[in-house]
DOGUTI-277341 format. One line per field, with one value per residue: residue number from 1; residue in one letter; x, y, z of N, C-alpha, C in turn. Coordinates in Angstrom, 3 decimals, always signed. Atoms other than C-alpha are relative to their C-alpha. Last residue first. Layout:
BEGIN
palum	[NUM;...]
vodo	[A;...]
n_east	[X;...]
n_north	[Y;...]
n_up	[Z;...]
ca_east	[X;...]
ca_north	[Y;...]
ca_up	[Z;...]
c_east	[X;...]
c_north	[Y;...]
c_up	[Z;...]
REM end
This chain:
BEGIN
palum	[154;153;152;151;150;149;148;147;146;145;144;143;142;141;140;139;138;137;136;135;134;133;132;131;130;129;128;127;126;125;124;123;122;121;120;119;118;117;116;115;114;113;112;111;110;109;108;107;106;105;104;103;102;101;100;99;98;97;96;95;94;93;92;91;90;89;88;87;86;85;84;83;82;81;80;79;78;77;76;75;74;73;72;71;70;69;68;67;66;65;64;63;62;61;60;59;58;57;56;55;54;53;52;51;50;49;48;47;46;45;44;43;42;41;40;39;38;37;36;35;34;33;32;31;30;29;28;27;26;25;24;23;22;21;20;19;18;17;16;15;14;13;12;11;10;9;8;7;6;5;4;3;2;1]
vodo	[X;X;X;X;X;X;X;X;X;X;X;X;X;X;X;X;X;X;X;X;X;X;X;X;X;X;X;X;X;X;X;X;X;X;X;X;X;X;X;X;X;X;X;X;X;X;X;X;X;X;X;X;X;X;X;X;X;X;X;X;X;X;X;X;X;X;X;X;X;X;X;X;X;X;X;X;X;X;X;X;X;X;X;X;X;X;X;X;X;X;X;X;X;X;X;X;X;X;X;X;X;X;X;X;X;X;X;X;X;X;X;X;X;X;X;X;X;X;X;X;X;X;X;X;X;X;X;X;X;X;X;X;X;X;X;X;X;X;X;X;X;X;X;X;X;X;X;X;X;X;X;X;X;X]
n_east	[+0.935;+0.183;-1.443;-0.839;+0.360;-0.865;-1.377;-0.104;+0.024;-1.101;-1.025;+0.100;+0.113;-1.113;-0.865;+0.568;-0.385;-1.629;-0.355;+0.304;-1.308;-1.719;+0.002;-0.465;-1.673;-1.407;+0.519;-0.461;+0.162;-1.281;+0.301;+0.588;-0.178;+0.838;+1.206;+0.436;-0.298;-0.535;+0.768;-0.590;-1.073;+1.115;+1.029;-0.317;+0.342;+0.658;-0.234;-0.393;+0.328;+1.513;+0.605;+0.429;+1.434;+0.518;+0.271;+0.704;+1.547;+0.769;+0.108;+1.445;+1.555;+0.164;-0.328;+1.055;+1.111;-0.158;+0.810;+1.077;+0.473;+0.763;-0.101;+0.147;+1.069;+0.859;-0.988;+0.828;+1.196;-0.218;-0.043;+1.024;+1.370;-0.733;+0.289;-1.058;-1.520;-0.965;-0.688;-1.599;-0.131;-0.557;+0.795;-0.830;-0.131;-1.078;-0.825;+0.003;-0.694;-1.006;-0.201;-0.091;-0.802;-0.839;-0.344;-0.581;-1.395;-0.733;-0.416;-0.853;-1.649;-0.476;+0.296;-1.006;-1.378;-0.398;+0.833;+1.011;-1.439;+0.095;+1.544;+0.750;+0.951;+1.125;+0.113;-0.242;+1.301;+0.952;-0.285;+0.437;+1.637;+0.648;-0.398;+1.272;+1.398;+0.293;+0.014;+1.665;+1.385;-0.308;+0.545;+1.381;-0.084;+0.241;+0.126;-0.322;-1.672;-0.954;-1.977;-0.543;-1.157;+0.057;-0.464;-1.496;-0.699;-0.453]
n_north	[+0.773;+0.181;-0.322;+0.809;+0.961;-0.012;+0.548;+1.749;+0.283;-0.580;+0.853;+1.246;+0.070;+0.151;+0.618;+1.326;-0.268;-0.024;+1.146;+0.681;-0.536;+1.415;+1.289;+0.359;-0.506;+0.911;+1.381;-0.411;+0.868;+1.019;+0.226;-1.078;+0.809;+1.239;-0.923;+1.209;+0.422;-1.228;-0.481;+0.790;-0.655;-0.978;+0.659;-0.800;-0.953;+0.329;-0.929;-0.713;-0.433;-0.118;-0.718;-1.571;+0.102;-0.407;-1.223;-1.006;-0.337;-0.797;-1.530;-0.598;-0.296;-0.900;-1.384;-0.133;-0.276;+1.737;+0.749;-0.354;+1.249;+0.189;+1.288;+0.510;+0.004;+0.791;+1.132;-0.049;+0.161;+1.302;+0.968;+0.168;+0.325;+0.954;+0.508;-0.555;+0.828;-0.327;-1.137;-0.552;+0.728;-1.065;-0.880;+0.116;-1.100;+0.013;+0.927;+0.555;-1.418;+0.033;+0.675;-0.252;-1.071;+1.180;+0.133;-1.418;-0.843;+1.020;-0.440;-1.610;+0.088;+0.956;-1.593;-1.351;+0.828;+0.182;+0.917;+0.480;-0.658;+0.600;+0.262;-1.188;-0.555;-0.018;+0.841;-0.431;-1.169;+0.225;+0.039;-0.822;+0.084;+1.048;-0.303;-1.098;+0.191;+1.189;-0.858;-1.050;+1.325;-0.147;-1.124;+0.208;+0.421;-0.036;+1.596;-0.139;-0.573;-1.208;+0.365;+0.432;-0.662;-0.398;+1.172;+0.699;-1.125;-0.040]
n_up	[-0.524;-1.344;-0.544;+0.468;-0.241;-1.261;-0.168;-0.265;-1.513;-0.965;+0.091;-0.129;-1.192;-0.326;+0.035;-0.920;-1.076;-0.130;+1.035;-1.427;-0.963;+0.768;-0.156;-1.620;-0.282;+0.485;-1.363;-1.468;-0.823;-0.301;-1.195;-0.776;-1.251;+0.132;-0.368;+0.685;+0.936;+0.612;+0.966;+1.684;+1.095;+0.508;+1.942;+0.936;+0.751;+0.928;+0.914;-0.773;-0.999;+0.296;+0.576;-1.030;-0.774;+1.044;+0.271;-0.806;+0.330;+0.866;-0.576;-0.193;+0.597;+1.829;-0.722;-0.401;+0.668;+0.581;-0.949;+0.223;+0.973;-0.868;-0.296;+1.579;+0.481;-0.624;+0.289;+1.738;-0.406;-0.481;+1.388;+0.767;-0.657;+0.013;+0.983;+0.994;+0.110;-1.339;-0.145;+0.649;-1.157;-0.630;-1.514;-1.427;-0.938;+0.857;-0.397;-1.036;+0.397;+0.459;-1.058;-0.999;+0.195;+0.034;-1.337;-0.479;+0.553;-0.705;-1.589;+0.399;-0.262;-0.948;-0.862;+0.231;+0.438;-1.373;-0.592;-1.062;-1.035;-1.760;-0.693;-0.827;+0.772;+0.762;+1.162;+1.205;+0.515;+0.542;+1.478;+1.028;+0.098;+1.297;+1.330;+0.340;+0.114;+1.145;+0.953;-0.240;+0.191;+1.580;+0.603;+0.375;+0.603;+1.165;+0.914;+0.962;-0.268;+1.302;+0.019;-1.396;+0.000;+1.227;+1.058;-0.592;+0.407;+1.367]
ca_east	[-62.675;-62.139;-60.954;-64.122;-66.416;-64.697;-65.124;-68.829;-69.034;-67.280;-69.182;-72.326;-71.359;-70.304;-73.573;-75.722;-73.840;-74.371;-77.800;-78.397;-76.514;-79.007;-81.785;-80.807;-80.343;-83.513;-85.595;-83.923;-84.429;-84.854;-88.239;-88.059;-84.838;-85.823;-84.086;-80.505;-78.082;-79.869;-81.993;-78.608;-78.482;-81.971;-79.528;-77.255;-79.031;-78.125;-74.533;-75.001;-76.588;-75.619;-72.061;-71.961;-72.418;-69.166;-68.084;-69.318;-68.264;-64.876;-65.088;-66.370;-63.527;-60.919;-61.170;-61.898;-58.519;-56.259;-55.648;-52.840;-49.592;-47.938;-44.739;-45.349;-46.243;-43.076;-40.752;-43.221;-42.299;-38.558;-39.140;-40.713;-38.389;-35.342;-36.829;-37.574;-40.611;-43.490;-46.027;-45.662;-49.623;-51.030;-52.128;-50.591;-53.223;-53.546;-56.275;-58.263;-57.981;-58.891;-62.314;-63.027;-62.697;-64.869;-67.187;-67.161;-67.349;-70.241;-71.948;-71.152;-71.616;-75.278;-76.233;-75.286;-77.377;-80.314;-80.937;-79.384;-76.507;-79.000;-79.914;-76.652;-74.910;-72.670;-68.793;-69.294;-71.134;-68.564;-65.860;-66.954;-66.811;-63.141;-61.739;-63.410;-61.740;-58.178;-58.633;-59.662;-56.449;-54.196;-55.593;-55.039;-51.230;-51.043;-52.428;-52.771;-55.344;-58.917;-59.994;-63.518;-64.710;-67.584;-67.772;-68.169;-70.854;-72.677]
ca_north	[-31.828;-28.147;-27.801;-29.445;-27.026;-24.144;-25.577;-25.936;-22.369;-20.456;-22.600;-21.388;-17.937;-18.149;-19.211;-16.601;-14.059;-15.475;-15.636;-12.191;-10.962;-13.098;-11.525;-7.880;-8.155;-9.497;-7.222;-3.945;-5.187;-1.817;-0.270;+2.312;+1.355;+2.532;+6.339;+3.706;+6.092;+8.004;+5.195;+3.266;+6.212;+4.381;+0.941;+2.632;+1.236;-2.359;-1.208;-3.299;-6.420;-6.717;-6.122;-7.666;-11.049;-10.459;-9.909;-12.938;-14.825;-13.834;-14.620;-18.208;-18.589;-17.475;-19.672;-22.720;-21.785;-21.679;-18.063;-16.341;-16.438;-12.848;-12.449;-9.005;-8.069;-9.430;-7.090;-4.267;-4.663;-4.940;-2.028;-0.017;-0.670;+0.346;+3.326;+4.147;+3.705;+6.508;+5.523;+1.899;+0.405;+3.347;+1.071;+0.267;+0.179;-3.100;-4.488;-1.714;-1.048;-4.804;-4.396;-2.147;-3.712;-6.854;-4.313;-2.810;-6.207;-7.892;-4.483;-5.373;-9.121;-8.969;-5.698;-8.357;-11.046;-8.980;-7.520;-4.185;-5.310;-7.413;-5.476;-3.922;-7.063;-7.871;-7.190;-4.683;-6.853;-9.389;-7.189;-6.200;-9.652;-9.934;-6.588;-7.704;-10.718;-9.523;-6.587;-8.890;-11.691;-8.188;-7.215;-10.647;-10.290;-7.406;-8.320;-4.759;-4.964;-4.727;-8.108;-6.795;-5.046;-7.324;-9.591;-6.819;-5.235;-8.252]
ca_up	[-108.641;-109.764;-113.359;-114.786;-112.813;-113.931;-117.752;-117.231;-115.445;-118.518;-121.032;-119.637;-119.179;-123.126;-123.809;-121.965;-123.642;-127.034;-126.651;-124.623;-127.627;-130.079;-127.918;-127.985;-131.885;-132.258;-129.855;-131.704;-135.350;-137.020;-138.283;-140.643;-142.576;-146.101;-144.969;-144.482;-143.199;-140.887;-140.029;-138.967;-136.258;-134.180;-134.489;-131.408;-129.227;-129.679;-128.228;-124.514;-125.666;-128.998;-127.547;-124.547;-126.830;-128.160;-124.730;-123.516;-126.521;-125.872;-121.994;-123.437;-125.694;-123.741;-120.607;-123.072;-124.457;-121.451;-120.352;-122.776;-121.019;-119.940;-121.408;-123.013;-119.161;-117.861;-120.148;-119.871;-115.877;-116.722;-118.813;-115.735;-113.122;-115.361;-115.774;-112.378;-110.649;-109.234;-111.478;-112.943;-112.394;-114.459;-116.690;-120.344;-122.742;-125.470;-123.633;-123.712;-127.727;-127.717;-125.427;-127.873;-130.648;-129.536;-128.689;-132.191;-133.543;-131.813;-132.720;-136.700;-135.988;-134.741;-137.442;-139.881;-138.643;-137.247;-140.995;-141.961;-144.130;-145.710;-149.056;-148.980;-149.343;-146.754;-146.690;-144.289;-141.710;-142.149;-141.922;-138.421;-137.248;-139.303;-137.648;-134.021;-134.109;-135.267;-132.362;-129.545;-130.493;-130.554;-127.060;-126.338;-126.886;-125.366;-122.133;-119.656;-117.548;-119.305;-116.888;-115.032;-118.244;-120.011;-117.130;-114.984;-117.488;-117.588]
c_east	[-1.109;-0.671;-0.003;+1.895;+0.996;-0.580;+0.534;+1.642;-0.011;-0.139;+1.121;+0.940;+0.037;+0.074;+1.180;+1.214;-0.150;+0.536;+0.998;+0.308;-0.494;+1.155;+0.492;-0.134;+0.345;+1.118;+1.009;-0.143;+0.215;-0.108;+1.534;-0.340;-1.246;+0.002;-1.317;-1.894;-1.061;+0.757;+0.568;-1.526;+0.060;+0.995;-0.861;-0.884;-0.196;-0.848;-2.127;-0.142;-0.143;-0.764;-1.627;-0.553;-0.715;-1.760;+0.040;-0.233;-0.660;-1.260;-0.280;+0.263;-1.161;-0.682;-0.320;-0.297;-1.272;-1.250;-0.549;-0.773;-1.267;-0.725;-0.841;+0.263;-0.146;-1.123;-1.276;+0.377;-0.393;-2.063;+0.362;-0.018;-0.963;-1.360;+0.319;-0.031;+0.750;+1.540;+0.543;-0.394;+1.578;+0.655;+1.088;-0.742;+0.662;+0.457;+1.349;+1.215;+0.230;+0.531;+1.901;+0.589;+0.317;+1.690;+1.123;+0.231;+0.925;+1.750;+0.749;-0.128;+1.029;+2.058;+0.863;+0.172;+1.127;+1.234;+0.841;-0.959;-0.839;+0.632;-0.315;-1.275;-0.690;-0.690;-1.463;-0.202;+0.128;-1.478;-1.034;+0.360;-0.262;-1.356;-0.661;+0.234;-0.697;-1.561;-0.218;-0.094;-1.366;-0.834;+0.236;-0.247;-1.504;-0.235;+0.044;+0.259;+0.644;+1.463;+0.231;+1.497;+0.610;+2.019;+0.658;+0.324;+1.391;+1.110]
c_north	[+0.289;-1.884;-0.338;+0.221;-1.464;-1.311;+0.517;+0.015;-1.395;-1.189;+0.392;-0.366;-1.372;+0.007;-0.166;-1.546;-0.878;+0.320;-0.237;-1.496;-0.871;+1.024;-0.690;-1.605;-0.309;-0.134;-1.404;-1.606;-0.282;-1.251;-0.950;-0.537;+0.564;-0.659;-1.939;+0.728;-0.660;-0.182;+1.145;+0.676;-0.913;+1.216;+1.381;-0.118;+1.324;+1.334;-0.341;+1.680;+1.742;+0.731;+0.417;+0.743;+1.491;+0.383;+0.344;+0.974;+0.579;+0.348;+0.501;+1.775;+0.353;-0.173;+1.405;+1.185;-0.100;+0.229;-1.225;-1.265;+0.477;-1.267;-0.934;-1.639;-0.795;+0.191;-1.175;-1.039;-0.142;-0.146;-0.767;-0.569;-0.085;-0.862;-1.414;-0.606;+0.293;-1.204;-0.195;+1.699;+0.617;-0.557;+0.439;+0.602;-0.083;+1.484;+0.595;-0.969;+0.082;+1.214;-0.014;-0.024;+0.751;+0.763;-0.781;-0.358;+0.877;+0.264;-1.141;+0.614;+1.575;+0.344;-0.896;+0.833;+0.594;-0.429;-0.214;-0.901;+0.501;+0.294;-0.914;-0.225;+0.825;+0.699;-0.684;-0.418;+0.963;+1.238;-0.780;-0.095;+1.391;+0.399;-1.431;+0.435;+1.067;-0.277;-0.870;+0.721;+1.009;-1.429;-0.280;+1.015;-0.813;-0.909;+0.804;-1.495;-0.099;+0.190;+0.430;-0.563;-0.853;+1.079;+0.586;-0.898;-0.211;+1.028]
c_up	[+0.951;+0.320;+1.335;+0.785;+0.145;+0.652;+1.382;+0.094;-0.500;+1.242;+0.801;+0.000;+0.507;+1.832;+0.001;-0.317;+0.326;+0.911;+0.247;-0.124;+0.825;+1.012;-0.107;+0.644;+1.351;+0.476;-0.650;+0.231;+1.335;+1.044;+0.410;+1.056;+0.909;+1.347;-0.051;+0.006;-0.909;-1.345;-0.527;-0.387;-1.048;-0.912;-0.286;-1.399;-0.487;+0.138;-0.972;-1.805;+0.714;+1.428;-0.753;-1.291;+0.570;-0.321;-1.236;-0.209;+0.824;-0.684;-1.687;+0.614;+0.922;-1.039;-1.071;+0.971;+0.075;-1.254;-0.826;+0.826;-0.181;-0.734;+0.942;-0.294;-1.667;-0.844;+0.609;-0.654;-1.602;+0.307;+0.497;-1.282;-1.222;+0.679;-0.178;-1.316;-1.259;+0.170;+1.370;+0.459;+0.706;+1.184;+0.635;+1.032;+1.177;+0.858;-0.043;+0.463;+2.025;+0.107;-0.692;+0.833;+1.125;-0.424;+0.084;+1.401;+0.819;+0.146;+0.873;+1.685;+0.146;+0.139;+1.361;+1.130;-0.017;-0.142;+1.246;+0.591;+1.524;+0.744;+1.433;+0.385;+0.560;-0.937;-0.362;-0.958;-0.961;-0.312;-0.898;-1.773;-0.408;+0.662;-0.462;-1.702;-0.382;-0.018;-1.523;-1.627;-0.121;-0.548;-1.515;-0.649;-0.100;-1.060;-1.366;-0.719;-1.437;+1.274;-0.805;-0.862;+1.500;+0.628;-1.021;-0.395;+0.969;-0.173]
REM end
């Protein structure tokens, strides 16, 4: 999971700015809920689906250290290429993003023992939920990763 989750942060700005859009609307849902369900599994789902989905975008969007030791001319012909890098076919890119929207329940679910700090009524949070609908959503973007390599390969 966790090489799924980071195995392709090179640089891709123009996912990193696909990652960042997503994560800004799935955390906007969990904002924009009502307070009386902001902590149910649902919410709590999109708001760590979010932050990973942020993440992974603040990542993307990070030049690597591939460029030390070339001139300048070297290294904006290289930034030149990179900002002309194609985005991976769309079944490719949906199931990695549901992977690592997925990571997040999975991987952030626990943080939930700081939403009692906010929330004193919160006294039991939906850990096993949360990690289930990640494992969920992981599981089905793995799936749709290995039906569409399948399909590509007679």
């Amino acid at each position: 999971m966790l090489e799924s989750f980071a195995g392709d942060l090179e640089y891709h700005p123009h996912r990193g700015a696909l990652y960042l859009c997503l994560g800004a609307a799935a955390l906007s849902y969990w904002f924009l809920s009502s307070s009386g369900s902001k902590f149910t599994t649902l919410p709590l789902v999109f708001g760590l689906g979010g932050l990973a989905l942020l993440g992974k975008g603040v990542f993307l969007l990070r030049p690597s250290s591939e460029g030390i030791g070339w001139t300048v001319r070297e290294l904006s012909a290289n930034a030149k290429a990179a900002r002309r890098k194609p985005l991976p076919s769309i079944a490719a890119q949906a199931s990695q993003i549901l992977r690592d929207f997925g990571a997040g329940g999975l991987l952030l679910w626990p943080l939930l023992v700081f939403g009692q700090d906010f929330d004193r009524s919160w006294s039991h949070p939906p850990r096993a939920g949360i990690f289930l609908t990640g494992a969920a959503v992981f599981g089905l973007g793995w799936l749709m990763r290995r039906a569409t390599r399948e399909q590509r390969a007679p």
